[in-house]
N, C-alpha and C positions, 0 to 999 in steps of 0.2 A: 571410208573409216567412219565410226558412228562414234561422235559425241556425246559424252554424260545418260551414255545409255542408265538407265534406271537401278538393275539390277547392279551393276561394277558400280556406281555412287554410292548405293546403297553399299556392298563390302567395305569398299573407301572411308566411310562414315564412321563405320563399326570400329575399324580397325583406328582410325586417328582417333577416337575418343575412347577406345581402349589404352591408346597410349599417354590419351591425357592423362587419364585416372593413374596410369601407373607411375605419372611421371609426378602427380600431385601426391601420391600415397609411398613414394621412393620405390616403386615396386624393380629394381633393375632385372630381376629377371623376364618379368615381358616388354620391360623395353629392349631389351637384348634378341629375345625372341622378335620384334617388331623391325629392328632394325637388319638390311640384310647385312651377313657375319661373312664380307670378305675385304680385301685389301682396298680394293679402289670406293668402298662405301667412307663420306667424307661428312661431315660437320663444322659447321661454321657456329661458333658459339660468342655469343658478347663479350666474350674473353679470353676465348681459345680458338685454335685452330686443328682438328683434330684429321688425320688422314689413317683411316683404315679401320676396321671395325674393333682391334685390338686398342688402340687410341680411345675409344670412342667407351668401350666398355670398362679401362680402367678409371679414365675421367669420371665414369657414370659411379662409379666405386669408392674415389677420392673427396667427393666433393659434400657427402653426408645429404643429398637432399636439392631436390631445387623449390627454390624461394617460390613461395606461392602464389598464385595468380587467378584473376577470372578472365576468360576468353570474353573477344567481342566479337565482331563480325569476322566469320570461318567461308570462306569458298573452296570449294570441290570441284573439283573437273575432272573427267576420265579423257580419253584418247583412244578408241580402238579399247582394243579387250584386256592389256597389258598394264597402261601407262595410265598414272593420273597425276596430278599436281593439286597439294594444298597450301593454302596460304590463309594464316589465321592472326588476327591484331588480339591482344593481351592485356592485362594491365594488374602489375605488381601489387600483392598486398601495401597501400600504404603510400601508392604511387599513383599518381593521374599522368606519368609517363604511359605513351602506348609502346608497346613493344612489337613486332615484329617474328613471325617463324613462316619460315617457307620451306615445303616437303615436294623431293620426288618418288613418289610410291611405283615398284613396279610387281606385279605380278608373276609369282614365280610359282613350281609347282607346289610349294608350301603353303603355298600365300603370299598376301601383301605386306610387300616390305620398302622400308624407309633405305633409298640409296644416296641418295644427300639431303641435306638438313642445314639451314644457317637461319641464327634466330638474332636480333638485332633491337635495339631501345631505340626511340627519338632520341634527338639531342645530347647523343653521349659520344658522336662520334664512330660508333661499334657498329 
């Protein structure tokens, strides 16, 4: 199995920072597109528990927006030609809390999709 081949990082990249943007700009239609759209796709949210893609996209609907943030240090990993894992620290406009989001991307014939997700703050407990 080939690790962090160049070319699948390089997708990986594209694709989480396409989902930054659309997450910092409310774009729900590519995060929806980003995230894959079936039942066992799960999210873990610093306030929610969301199970299934239909969860996941009405939340994304309900909530007008997520609070905004600068990313810090982002790690990428691939696995083979399918699998990769991101894991990215954060820090809330206004906040010197770090937060916490960890992704499992998998490759499908669409593309790279988000099948679980749980984003987390220090010190809150969450």
């Amino acid at each position: 199995m080939t690790v962090n081949h160049p070319v699948l990082v390089a997708e990986v990249s594209a694709a989480f920072y396409r989902y930054e943007r659309a997450l910092m700009e409310d774009d729900v239609q590519v995060m929806d597109e980003l995230f894959r759209q079936a039942g066992e796709t799960v999210r873990y949210g610093v306030g929610e528990v969301l199970y299934g893609f239909d969860e996941i996209a009405a939340f994304r609907r309900s909530r007008g927006g997520s609070p905004q943030r600068r990313l810090g240090r982002v790690e990428i990993a691939t696995y083979g030609d399918h699998f990769a894992s991101v894991n990215a620290e954060f820090y809330r406009e206004g906040s010197t809390r770090r937060g916490r989001q960890s992704q499992a991307w998998v490759k499908f014939p669409d593309g790279w999709k988000v099948v679980a997700a749980h984003v987390s703050i220090e010190g809150t407990g969450s």
